[in-house]
N, C-alpha and C positions, 0 to 999 in steps of 0.2 A: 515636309508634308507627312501624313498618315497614310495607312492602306485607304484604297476608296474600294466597297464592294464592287460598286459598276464597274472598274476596272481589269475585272478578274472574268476572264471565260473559259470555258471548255473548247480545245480542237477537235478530242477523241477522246473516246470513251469505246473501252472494248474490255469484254472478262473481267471486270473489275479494277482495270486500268483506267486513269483518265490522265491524259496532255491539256493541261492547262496554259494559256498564256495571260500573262499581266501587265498592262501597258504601265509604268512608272510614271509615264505626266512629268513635270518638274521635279519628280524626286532624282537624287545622283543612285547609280549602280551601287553603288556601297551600302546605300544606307535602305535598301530592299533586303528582306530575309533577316533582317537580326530578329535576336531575341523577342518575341512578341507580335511580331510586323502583321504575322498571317492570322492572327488569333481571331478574327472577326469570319474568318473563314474556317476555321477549324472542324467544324462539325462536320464538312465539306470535301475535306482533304482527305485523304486517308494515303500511311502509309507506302513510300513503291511510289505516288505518283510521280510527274516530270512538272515543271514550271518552267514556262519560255518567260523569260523575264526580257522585257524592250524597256531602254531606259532613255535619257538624252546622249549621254555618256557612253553607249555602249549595250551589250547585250548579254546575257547568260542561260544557261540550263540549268536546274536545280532538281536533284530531286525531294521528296517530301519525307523527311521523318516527322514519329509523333513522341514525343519526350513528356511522362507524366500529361497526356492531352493533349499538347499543346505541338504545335506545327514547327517545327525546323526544317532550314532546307540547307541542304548540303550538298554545295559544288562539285559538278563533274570534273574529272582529269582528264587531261587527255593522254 
């Protein structure tokens, strides 16, 4: 499947922070956040934020880079 906008909300919002969560639906964990996945959201995102990603599969944190525009998310360590 594709990003769905509906799927995407704000938890927090503070200082220019925002915790988003995104519910995946039938997509696998993996194939959330590649190259392009958030681009429907871009305008929206801005650098520094966090993404709670829920999947069927599993769950992740991400936070938001913006690379030329465009939305990357890159996994926390622990």
């Amino acid at each position: 499947m594709s990003f769905a906008l509906r799927n995407l909300c704000v938890l927090a919002y503070a200082n220019g922070f925002t915790l988003w969560h995104y519910k995946a639906g039938a997509d696998a964990l993996d194939d959330i956040g590649g190259q392009g996945f958030f681009a429907d959201a871009s305008n929206m995102m801005m650098a520094g934020d966090m993404v709670m990603i829920s999947a069927h599969d599993g769950g992740r944190v991400a936070a938001v880079a913006k690379r030329q525009g465009a939305v990357a998310l890159a996994e926390l360590q622990a």
